[in-house]
N, C-alpha and C positions, 0 to 999 in steps of 0.2 A: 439370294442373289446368284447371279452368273456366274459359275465356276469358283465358286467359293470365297466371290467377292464379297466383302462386310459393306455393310450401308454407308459407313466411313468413308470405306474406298469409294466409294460410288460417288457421293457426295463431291470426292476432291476429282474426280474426271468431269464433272460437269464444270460448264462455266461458269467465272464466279458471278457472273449476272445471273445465271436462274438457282443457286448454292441455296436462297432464303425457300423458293417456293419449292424445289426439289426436298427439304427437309418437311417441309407442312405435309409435303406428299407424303413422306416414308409415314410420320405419325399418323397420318389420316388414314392409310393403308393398315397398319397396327389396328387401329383401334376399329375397324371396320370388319378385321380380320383375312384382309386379301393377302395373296402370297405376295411376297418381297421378291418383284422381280423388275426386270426394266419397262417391261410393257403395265403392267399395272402401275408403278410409280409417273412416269410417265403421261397416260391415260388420266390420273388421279390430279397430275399438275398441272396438266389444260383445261381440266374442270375449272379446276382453284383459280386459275388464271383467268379463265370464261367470267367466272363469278365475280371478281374484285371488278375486271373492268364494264360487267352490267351494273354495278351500282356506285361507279367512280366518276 
């Protein structure tokens, strides 16, 4: 994270309206193995976001 920000932290500056999808992000970044930063997190959660509402 940015300047030594933990994903925790990152987590509580966003709003608590996107808190669910910004967390799907970190994991799916994890497990994807992208660096943990705000532009890949980010990037990760307008996918996820794109995704739920093509099939909602």
């Amino acid at each position: 994270m940015v300047s030594g920000q933990t994903a925790l932290q990152y987590l509580m500056s966003v709003s608590k309206k996107y808190r669910q999808i910004a967390t799907e992000a970190i994991f799916e970044c994890l497990r994807l193995g992208y660096p943990l930063n705000d532009m890949e997190i980010t990037g990760k959660a307008r996918e996820l976001l794109r995704k739920r509402n093509a099939l909602g």
